[in-house]
C-alpha positions in Angstrom: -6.1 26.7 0.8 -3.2 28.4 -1.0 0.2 27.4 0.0 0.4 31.3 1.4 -2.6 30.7 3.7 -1.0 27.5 5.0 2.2 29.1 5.6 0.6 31.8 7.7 -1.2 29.1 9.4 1.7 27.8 11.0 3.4 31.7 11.4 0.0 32.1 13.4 0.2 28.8 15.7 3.9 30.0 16.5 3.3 33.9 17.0 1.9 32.7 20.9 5.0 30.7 21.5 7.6 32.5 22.7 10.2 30.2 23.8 12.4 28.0 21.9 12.4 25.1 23.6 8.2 25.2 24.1 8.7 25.4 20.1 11.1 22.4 19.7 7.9 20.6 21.7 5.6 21.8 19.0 7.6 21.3 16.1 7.8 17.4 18.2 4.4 17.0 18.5 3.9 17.9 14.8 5.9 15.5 13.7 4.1 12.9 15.6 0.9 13.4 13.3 3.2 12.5 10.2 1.5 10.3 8.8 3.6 6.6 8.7 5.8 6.3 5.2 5.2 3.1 3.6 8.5 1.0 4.1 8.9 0.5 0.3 9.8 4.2 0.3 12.3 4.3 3.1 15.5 2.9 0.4 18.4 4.8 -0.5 16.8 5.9 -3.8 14.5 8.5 -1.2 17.3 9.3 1.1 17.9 13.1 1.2 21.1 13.9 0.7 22.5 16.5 3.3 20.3 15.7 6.2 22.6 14.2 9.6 19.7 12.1 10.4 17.9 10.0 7.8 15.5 11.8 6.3 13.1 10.2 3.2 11.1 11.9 0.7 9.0 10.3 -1.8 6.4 12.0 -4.6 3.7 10.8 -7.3 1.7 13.1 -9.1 -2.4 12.3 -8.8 -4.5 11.7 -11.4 -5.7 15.5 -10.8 -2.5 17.1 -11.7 -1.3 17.6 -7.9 2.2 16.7 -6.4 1.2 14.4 -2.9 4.7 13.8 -1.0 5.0 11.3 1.1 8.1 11.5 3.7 9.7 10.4 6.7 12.7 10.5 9.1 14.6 8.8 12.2 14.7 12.2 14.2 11.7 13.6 16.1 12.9 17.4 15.3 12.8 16.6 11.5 9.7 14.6 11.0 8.7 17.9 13.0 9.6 19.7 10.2 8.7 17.5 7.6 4.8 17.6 8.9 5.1 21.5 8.5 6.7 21.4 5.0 3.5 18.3 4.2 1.5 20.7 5.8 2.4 23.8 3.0 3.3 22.2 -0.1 1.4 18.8 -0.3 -1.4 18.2 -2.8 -0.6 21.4 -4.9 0.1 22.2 -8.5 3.9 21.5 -9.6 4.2 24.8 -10.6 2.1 26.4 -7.3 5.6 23.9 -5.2 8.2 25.0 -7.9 7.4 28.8 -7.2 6.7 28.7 -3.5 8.7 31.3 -1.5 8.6 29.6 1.7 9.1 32.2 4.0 8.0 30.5 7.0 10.8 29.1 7.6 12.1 32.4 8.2 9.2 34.0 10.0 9.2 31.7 12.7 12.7 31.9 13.3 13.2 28.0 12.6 16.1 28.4 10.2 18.3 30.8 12.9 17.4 28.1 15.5 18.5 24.8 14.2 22.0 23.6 14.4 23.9 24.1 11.0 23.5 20.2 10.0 19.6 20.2 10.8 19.6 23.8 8.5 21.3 22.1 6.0 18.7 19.3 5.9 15.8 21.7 5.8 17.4 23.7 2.9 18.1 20.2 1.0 14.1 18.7 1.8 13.2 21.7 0.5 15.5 21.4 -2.8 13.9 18.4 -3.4 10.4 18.6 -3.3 11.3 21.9 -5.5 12.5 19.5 -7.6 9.9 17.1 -8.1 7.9 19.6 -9.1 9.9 20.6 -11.4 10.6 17.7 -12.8 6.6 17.1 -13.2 6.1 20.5 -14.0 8.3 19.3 -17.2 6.6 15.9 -17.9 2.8 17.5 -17.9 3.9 20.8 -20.3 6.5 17.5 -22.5 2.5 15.9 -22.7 0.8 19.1 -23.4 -1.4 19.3 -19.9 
């Protein structure tokens, strides 16, 4: 699936709940599904930056040209959010991740209902997968792929 058709995924399993706090729940028992991170990932070199609760993100690039994140956090609403930003951009094309307009976030009103630290995190998870693609984005075109 394209990372639009994921995204409108989730839009869809929201557009029947209409109260925030049944929503939290979700976005909970989302992040319960994470996958767990290997520990060797959980170090300060995978620590985003910006997040109040600890918050780790780690990326390799497959054999088949396709970013797979790995990530994890000590808060229940984040690892929430982590699952749905997994969910969208994982095991796509760096450039598919570096161009993503993620307007999800938006659509489902998660942004305008997290507290102004937890927003900040979101904005700075997202930064960084953006840049990881990027960054591998750079490294296939510097080998010619």
């Amino acid at each position: 699936m394209t990372i639009n058709e994921l995204q409108d995924d989730i839009i869809d399993e929201f557009t029947d709940i209409d109260d925030w706090m049944d929503r939290y729940a979700y976005i909970i028992d989302m992040g319960n599904t994470l996958p767990p991170m290997p520990e060797e990932y959980k170090t300060p070199q995978y620590l985003i930056e910006g997040c109040q609760s600890r918050a780790w993100l780690h990326a390799e690039l497959t054999p088949g040209g396709l970013i797979h994140f790995t990530a994890d956090s000590d808060a229940i609403i984040v690892k929430g959010i982590i699952s749905m930003l997994l969910k969208v951009l994982n095991d796509h094309t760096p450039p598919e991740i570096a161009d993503a307009d993620l307007y999800f976030i938006d659509k489902i009103g998660l942004a305008e209902n997290l507290s102004p630290t937890r927003s900040n995190g979101l904005t700075a998870l997202v930064k960084q997968m953006k840049l990881y693609a990027v960054a591998y984005k750079a490294k296939l075109e510097s080998e010619g792929k």
